[in-house]
N, C-alpha and C positions, 0 to 999 in steps of 0.2 A: 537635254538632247542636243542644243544648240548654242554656239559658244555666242559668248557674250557680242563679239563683233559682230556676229550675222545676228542676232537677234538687234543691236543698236540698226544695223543697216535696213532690216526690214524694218523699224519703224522711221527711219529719216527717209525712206521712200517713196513715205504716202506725204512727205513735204515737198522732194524734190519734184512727183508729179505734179503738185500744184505749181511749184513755181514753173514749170513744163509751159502749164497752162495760161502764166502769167506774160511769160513770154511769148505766148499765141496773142493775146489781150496788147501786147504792148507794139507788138510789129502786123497787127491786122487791119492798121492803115495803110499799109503800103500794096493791100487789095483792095481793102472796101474802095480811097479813094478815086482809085484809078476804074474802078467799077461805075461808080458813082457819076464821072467824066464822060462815060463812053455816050454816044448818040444812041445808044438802044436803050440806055439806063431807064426804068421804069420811076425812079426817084429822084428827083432835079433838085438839086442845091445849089449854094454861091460856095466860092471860094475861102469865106470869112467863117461859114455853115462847117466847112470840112475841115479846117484848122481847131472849133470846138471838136468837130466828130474824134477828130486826133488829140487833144490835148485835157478833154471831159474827164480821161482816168485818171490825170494828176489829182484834180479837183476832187475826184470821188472816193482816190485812194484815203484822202483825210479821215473820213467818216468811218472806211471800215480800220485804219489805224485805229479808229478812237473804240470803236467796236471788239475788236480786236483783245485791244489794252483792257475793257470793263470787263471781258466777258472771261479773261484767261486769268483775272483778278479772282473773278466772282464764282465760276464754274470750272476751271481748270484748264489745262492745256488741250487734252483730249478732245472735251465736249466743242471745244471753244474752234478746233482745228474742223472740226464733222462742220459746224452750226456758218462757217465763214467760205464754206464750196460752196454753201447754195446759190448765195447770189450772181456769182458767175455762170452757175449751170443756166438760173432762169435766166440770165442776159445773154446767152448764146441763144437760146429756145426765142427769146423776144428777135434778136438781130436778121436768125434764116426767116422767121414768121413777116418782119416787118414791109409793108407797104407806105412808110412815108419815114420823116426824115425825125419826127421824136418819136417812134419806138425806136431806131437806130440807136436813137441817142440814149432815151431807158435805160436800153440793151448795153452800152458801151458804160454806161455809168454802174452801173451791176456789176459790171469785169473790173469794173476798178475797183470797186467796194472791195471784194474779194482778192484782187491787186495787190491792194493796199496792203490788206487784214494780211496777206501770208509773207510780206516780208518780214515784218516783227516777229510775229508770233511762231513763222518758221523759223526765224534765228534762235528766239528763246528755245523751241521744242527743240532743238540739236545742241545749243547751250547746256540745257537741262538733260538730256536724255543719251548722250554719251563722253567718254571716257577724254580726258585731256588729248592723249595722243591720239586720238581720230578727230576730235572735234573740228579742229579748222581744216582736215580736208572735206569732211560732210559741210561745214558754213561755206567752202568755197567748190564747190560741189551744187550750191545754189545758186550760183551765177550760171554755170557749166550747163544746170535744167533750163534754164531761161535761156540762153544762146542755141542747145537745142530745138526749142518752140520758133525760135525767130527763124533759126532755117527753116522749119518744118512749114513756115505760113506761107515763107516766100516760095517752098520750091512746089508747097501742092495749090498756091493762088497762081503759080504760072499754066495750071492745066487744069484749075477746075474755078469754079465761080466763088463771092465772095458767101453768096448762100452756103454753097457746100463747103467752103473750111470754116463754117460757122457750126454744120454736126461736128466736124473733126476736131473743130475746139472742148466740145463734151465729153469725149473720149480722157482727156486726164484727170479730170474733174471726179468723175464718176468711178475710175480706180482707186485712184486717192482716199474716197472717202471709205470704200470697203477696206482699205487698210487702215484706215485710222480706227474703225471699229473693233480690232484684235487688239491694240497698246493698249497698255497699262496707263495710270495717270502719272505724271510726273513727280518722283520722289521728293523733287526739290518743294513742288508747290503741296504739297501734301504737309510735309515737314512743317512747310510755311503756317499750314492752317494745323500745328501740334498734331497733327493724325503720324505719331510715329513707327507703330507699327505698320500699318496700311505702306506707310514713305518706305522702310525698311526691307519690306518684302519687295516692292517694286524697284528699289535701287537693287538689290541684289539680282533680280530677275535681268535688270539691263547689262549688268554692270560684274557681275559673278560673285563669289565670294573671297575672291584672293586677298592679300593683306592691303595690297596699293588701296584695292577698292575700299575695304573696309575704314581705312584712315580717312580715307576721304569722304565716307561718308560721314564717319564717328566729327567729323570736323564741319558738314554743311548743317547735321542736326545740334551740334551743341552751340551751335551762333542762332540757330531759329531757338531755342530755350531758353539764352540771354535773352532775348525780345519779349519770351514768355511773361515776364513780369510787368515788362512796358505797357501791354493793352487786354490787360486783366481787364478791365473796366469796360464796359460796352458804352462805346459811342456817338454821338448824336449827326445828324448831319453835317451839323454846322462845325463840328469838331473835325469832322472829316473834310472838309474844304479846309480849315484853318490848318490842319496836319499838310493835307496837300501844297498850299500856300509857303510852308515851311522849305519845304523838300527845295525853293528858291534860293533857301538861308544857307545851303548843305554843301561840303563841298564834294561826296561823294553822289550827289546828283548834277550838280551845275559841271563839273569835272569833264563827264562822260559824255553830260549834254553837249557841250562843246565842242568834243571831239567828234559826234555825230555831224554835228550842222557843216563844219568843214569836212567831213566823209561824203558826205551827201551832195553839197557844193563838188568837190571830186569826182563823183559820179556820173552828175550829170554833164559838167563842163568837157568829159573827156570823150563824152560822143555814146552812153553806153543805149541810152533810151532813144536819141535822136536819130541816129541810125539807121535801126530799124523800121522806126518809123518812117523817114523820108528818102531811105535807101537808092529807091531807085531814080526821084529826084537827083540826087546829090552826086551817083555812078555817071547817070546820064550827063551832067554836068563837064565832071569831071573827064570823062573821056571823051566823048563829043560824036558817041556812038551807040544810038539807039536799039541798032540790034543786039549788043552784045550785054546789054546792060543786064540780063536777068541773069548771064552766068557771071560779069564780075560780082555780083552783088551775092550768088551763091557759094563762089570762092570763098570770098571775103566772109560770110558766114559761118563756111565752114573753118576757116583760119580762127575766127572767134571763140569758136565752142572745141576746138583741140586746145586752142592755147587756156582758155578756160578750163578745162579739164585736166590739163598740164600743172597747172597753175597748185590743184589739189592735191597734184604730188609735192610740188615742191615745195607748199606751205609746210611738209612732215620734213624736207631737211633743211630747211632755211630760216630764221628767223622771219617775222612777221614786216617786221621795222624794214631790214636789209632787202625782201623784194619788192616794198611796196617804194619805197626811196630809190634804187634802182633801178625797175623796169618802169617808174613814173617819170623819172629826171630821160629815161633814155626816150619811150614815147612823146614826152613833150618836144625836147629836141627834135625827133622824126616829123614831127606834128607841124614845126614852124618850119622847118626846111619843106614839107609842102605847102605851105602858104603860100611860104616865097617864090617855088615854081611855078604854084598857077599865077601870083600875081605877073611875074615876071611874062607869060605866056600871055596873061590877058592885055598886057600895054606892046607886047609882041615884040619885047626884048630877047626872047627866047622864042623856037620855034614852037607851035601845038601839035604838028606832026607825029608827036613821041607820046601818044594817049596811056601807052601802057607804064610811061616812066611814073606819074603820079597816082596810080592802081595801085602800081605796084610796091610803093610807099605808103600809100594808107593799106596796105594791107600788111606791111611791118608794122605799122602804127598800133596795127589794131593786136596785132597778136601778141605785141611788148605791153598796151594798154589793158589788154586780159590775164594779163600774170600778175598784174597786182592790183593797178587803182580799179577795178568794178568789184573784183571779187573781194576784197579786202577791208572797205569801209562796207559791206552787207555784212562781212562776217563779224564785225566789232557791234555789230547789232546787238548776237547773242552773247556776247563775252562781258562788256562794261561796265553796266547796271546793274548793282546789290538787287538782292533777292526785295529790300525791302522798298526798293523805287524801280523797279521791273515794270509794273502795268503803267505808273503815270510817268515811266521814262520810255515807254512804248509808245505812248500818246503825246509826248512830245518829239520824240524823233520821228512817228509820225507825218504831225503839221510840219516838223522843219524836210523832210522827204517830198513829202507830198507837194510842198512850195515851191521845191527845186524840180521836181519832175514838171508839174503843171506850167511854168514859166518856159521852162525850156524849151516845152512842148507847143506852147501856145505861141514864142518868140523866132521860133527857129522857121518857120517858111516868111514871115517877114525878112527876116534878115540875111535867108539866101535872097528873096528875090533883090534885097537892096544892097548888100553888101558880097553876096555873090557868095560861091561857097570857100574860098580862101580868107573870106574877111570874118564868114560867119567862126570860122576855125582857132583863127587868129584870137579872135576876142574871147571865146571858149578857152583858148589856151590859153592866156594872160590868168582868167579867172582859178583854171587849173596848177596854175604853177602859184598862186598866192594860199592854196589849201594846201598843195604840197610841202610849204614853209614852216604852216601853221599848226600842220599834225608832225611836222618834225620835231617839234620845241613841245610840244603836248600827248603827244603820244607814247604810250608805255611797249613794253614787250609782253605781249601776252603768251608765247608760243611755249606750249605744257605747264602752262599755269593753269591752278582751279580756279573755278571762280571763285572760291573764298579767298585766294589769294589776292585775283584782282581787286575783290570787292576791299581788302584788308589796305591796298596797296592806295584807293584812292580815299581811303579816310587817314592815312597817316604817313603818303607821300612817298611811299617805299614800301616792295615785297616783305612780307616781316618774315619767311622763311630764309631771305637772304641775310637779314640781319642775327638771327638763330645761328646762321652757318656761321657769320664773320666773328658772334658770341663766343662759339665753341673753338673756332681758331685762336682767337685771342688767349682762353682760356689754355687751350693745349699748349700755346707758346710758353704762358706763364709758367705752367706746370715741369716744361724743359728747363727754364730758367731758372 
């Protein structure tokens, strides 16, 4: 009844409203705090107090990474996606309920569990569950949900309290999960566990029955069938730690992992979490004008989530490699030419007069910073990792995520207040432009690859369908010859 794309898009839906939600979780400090400050606050904290209340979901994300990673191993992608909303639902219900400063905290450690749990495992479910040529606009289409949640915190915390965008964070949570109750499981993990009819009918249902699909699938099940023979053998614990331990030795694990930690490094460094969070810190800052802070910071919001959303299209005509190099090389550039103007303003080498000249600059910043470096290292999420290090490469991009979110988060109101926000930028940017190096000399082209390509590409160093191609030329030349 309905074509394969609208049937993929309805199920990348109930991920992108989670990530919807994650983005509520991630910038609903830039209410609670200021909440929290005010002389009628019914909950008194220190300032040491509200930098955890802010930076607790780095910390928490870990756990539901690792949650995440066992349960989508263990139970599927499906069950695993339903079982990973709850804890943020109950951490909204704890946050409006709460009367003191550790249910708060509960509350905010919940939204992170669940934080955590749907970056992975929402890259894997749209890794897995549609077609090459949609894939990275749906992986980058999860930035685009999370940029919309960050407006959404800021523009209804400007007219309603920090209780009540604490219902309205329920709201995507609780769609989400009625949509994840219609998909099918994922053909890939099904395959994984030999169930290949079960796999085949549910790849078909996503995917249609045309030839493209068929190859591709006749190619994700005949690599789970090699393996077939691998773990005929059930077992033991201790085999299974020692198997895992290996996955160190690999290079189609160690490979990918590396290119997450500096994806992830990239992320945070370029302002995508910090933001949010300390926005209206940083507006107010930078402009030197109180009033207006809630619409620059709206603006800029909304520059966020168009260029994010933009960003979805162009990953379908542009290579992966060429926007992320790009609009990363050009943002950074933009990034340190406003350092230098506020530094210059602050020693009053330049005049401060011109509030909107350095707005207006990080709000180019930000919109060259969303067409490639946020959305682009989340999307290599779902793409990198073999079927057969997927959960314990889940769990280690995880902790390597989780490490970079929580520092940045926990480091960044320190070193506005001591280094101010040009110094904080500055040194974000350095960090940023040595990831940008690192994933150039490392990073592949993914763009209308399957994954068994990629997966093919990092155990033998090169796409083998390119090498088939350069095969058959070689051969045609001979053949003229």
């Amino acid at each position: 009844m309905f074509s394969p794309a609208v049937k993929q898009s309805w199920a990348v839906s109930g991920v992108l409203l989670n990530m919807l939600g994650q983005g509520m979780v991630l910038s609903f400090p830039a209410v609670l705090l200021p909440g929290l400050k005010a002389d009628d606050s019914t909950i008194k904290t220190d300032l040491d107090t509200m930098s955890w209340l802010a930076s607790v979901v780095g910390l928490a994300s870990f756990p539901g990474f690792l949650i995440s990673a066992f349960f989508m191993e263990l139970w599927g992608r499906k069950i695993s996606q339903a079982l990973v909303i709850l804890p943020g639902t109950l951490g909204w219900l704890l946050i409006y309920f709460a009367t003191d400063v550790t249910t708060l905290m509960a509350g905010r450690i919940l939204g992170g569990i669940t934080a955590g749990a749907s970056v992975t495992l929402g890259a894997v479910i749209i890794g897995e569950y549609t077609s090459p040529q949609l894939r990275g606009m749906f992986l980058n289409l999860k930035t685009a949900a999370v940029c919309v949640g960050n407006t959404f915190v800021h523009i209804v915390g400007h007219y309603y309290t920090w209780r009540t965008v604490a219902i309205f964070g329920l709201m995507p949570h609780i769609i989400a999960f009625g949509i994840v109750c219609t998909w099918p499981e994922s053909p890939t993990w099904l395959a994984a566990r030999f169930k290949f009819d079960e796999s085949e009918k549910a790849w078909l249902w996503l995917r249609g029955s045309d030839q493209n699909s068929r190859n591709e699938y006749d190619s994700m099940a005949n690599a789970q069938r090699r393996r077939l023979s691998e773990i005929r053998e059930k077992s033991s614990v201790q085999r299974h730690v020692v198997i895992f331990m290996q996955k160190f030795t690999r290079k189609d694990f160690l490979k990918p992992l590396l290119i997450i930690l500096f994806a992830g490094i990239l992320l945070e460094t370029c302002g995508r979490h910090i933001f949010p969070a300390y926005a209206l810190q940083i507006i107010e800052e930078i402009s030197g004008d109180k009033s207006r802070t809630f619409y620059y910071t709206i603006i800029i919001d909304l520059i966020t989530t168009v260029s994010s959303t933009f960003s979805s299209a162009l990953v379908r005509m542009l290579k992966r490699r060429t926007l992320l190099f790009v609009t990363g090389g050009s943002s950074l550039a933009v990034l340190m030419a406003i350092c230098t103007y506020l530094y210059l303003s602050a020693i009053d080498v330049i005049s401060k007069d011109r509030a909107w000249l350095p707005v207006s600059m990080f709000m180019l910043y930000f919109l060259l910073a969303n067409l490639g470096c946020t959305p682009i290292p989340l999307a290599l999420l779902g793409e990198v990792f073999p079927v057969a290090h997927r959960g314990a490469g889940s769990a280690m991009s995880g902790l390597t995520l989780a490490i970079c979110l929580m520092v940045a988060l926990k480091i960044t109101p320190a070193m506005l207040e001591s280094l101010k926000v040009y110094g904080t930028f500055a040194v974000f940017g350095v960090a940023m432009g040595l990831s940008l190096v690192v994933l150039y000399y490392i990073l592949p082209e993914t763009k209308d690859r399957t994954l068994q390509e990629i997966e093919d590409y990092f155990n033998h160093g090169r796409f083998l369908s390119d090498k088939k191609v350069e095969e058959n030329e070689e051969n045609t030349t001979m053949l003229k010859n």
